[in-house]
C-alpha positions, -999 to +999 in steps of 0.1 A: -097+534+060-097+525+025-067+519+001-079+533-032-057+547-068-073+567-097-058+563-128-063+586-162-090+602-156-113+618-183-096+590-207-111+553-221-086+539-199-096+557-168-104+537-134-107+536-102-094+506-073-108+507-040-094+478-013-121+468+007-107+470+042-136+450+058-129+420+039-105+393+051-100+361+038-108+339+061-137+358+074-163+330+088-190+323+067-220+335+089-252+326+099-271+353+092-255+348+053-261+312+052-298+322+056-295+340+029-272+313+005-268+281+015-259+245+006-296+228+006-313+259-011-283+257-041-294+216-043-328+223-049-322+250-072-301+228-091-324+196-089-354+222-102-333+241-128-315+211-141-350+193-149-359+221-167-363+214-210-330+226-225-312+227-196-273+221-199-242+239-178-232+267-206-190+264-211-164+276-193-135+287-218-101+282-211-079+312-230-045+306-231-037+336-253-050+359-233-035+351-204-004+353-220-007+386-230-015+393-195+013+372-178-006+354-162-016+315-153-043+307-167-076+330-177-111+312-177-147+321-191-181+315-182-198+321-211-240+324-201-249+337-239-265+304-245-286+298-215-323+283-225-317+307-255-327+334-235-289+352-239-281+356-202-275+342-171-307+362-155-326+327-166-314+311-137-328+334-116-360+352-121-370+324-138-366+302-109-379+327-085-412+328-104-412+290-100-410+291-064-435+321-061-459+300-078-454+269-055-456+291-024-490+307-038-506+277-053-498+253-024-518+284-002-548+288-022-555+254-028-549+246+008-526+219+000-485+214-007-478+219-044-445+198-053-422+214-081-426+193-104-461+200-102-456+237-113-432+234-140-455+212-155-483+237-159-504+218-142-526+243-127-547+268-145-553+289-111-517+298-120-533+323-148-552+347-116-514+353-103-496+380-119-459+389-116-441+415-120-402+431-118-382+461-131-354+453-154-327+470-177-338+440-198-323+405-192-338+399-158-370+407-174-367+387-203-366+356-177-394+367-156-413+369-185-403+337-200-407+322-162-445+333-164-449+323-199-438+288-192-456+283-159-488+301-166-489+330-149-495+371-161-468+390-163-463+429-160-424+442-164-414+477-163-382+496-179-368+524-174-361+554-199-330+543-216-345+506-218-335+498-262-367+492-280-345+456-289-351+448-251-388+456-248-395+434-278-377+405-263-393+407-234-429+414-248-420+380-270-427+362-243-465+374-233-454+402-213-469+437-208-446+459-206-447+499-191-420+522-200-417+547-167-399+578-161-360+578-142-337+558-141-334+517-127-344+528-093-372+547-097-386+515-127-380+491-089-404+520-069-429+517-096-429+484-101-434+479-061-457+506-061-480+490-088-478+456-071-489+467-038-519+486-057-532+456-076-521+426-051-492+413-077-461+398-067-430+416-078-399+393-087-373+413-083-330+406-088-328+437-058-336+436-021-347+465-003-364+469+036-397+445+036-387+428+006-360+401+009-376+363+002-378+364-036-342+380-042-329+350-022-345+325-048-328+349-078-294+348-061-297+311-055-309+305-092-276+326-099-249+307-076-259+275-098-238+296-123-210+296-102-213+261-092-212+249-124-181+272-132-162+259-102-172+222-108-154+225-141-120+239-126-091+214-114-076+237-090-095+273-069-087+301-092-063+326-072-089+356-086-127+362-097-133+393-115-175+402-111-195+429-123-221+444-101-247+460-107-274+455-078-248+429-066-269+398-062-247+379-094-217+388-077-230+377-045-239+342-055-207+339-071-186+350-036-209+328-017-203+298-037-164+307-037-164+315+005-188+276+011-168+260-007-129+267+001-132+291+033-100+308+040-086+292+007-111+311-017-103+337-045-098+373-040-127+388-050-128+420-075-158+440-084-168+459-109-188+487-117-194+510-144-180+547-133-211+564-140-234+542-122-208+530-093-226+525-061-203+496-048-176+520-051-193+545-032-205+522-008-172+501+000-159+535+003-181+547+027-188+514+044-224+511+043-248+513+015-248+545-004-264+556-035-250+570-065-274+595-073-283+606-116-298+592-149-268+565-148-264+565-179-238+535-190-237+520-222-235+488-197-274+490-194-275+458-173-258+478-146-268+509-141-279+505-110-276+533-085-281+511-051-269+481-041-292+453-027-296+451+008-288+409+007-260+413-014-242+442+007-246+414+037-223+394+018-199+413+001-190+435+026-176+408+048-162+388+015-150+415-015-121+425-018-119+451-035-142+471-061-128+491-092-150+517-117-145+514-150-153+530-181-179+524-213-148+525-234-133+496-221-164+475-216-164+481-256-126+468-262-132+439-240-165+427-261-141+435-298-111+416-278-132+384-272-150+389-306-113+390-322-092+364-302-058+357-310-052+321-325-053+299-294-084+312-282-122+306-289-141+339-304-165+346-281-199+368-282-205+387-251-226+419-242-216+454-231-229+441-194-208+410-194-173+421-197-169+449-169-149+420-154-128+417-181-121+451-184-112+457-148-087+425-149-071+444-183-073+475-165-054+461-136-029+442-154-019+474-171-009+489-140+022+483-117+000+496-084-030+480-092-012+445-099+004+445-063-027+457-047-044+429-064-019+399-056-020+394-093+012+378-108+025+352-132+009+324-109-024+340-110-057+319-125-085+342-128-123+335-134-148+354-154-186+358-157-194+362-193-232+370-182-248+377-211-243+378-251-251+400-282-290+409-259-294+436-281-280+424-314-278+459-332-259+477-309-236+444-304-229+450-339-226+486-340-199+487-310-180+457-319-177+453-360-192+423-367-227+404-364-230+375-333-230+356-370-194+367-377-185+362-350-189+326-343-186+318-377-150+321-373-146+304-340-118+279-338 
């Protein structure tokens, strides 16, 4: 039975806090999940990924002033707006998945092991006769496409409906065709499978569904290299992780990273969805996966996602704690709150889809209930994922006030 509050509903502030009764903190790290994440695929992701040109761990803010104003410890921020200038932390992922993909396929037709180095060099041009392909709201596209670009292949990305024109050009900047379908997120993924099987491409999805789970794994292990680098940087395990969810494989990298590498010692883990497209609330409710049905249509584009994947349920069922809904309103006051920091604090640039997390810790904080539920007090230290930047720089200056320009021109 789930423990779950509702607060103001039908106002900005509104949300929902579901405690995941499944979870347990020293739940064992299985083996069926360390097939999915593990140690020695996380090495070679990071071997491959930090070779890459540009590479370099993005920062991980320390804001003293806002956690202050929260009460609590200490409040940290992964900031992934810089990474490879692509905006996002998707680079880590479908990039790297395209990357593998490639050395799987070229080692097969050419009847011979391909090394990786071998591939990120470009130096096949049989590469050009394989094409890839993916849905996306837009980042994870963006890196599929720039994955393809940079090792050789043809790429083919669909959107959805609601996808901004801003998005479709980014993605189209870097040699991609790109179709426009019908629906919502989920029906984009059918299409984009559908098309695949049709012309013998190879889809390189951020979502696993039955009969497709190998390339997801590669994403989510590009991903926990994120978190890696996050936790690397901390001096002590943070007490709390806020996430937001989407599909779920980011915030399964994360909890796996968290769970490997201090067991029964790890953070609580808090997700968080978007009300309007809140499928890990529906599902930790219901305990199994269940889809939220609709055009889900959040101003957090990056999430609006009406089922969870099938590899990151594996994980987060056993290892989140809870999951809270929040609304587009206070996605917005988190991105003008990190835009306008008070004095100790760096001004930070982050997307509408990076600061659900943000806005669920503020949303907690606010509330007596919520806090105790949470375990959150004056000795907590909490971690964010800042997991993407100003993506689609009009509407980043429409909802916030000011330019990404502004905005780091006043950074302290």
């Amino acid at each position: 039975m789930t423990i779950e509050i509702t607060r103001a509903q039908g106002s900005p502030d509104a949300f929902t806090l579901c405690v995941n009764p499944a979870a347990r903190d020293d739940a064992a790290w299985t083996p069926a999940q360390d097939a999915i994440l593990n140690d020695d695929a996380l090495a070679a992701a990071r071997a491959t990924i930090s070779a890459w040109p540009g590479y370099a761990p993005t920062p991980l803010h320390n804001l003293p002033a806002l956690a202050d104003e929260f009460g609590i410890a200490a409040l940290s921020y992964k900031d992934e707006s810089g990474r490879f200038g692509l905006g996002s932390f998707k680079a880590l992922g479908g990039a790297y998945a395209v990357a593998r993909l490639l050395q799987k396929e070229l080692g097969r037709r050419l009847g011979r092991k391909v090394s990786m180095d071998e591939v990120t060099t470009g130096a096949f041009p049989e590469a050009a006769d394989v094409t890839v392909c993916c849905a996306t709201d837009g980042n994870h596209g963006r890196s599929v496409a720039w994955g393809a670009e940079t090792f050789g292949c043809r790429c083919v990305i669909f959107i959805h409906a609601t996808v901004s024109e801003a998005r479709k050009s980014a993605i189209e900047a870097f040699g991609a065709e790109v179709r426009r379908c019908a629906g919502n997120y989920d029906d984009s993924v059918r299409e984009a499978q559908d098309t695949a099987t049709r012309e013998g491409w190879f889809v390189v999805s951020d979502t696993s569904y039955p009969g497709y789970m190998e390339i997801p794994k590669d994403v989510m292990q590009g991903y926990e290299v994120m978190a890696a680098e996050a936790f690397d940087a901390l001096e002590t395990c943070p007490t709390h992780v806020f996430l937001q969810t989407g599909v779920g494989g980011m915030a399964a990298a994360v909890t796996a990273q968290a769970v490997r590498r201090w067991g029964k010692d790890r953070p609580k883990i808090v997700l968080c969805d978007p009300e309007l497209s809140a499928c890990w609330l529906a599902s930790i409710r219901a305990g199994e996966p269940t889809a939220v049905e609709g055009d889900l249509d959040t101003l957090m584009a990056g999430l609006a996602c009406g089922e969870v994947s099938a590899l990151a349920w594996a994980i987060l069922r056993d290892h989140a704690d809870a999951v809270m809904a929040l609304t587009d309103a206070a996605a917005v006051a988190a991105m003008r709150r990190l835009a306008r920091p008070a004095s100790r604090d760096p001004a930070i640039v982050a997307g509408e889809s990076a600061v659900a997390g943000l806005a669920g810790l503020t949303a907690a904080m606010g509330d007596a209930q919520a806090r105790t539920m949470l375990g959150l007090d004056a000795t907590s230290r909490v971690v964010l994922f800042g997991t993407e930047g100003n993506t689609d720089p009009e509407l980043y200056e429409e909802l916030v006030g000011l330019s990404a320009e502004q905005v780091l021109g006043g950074r302290k």
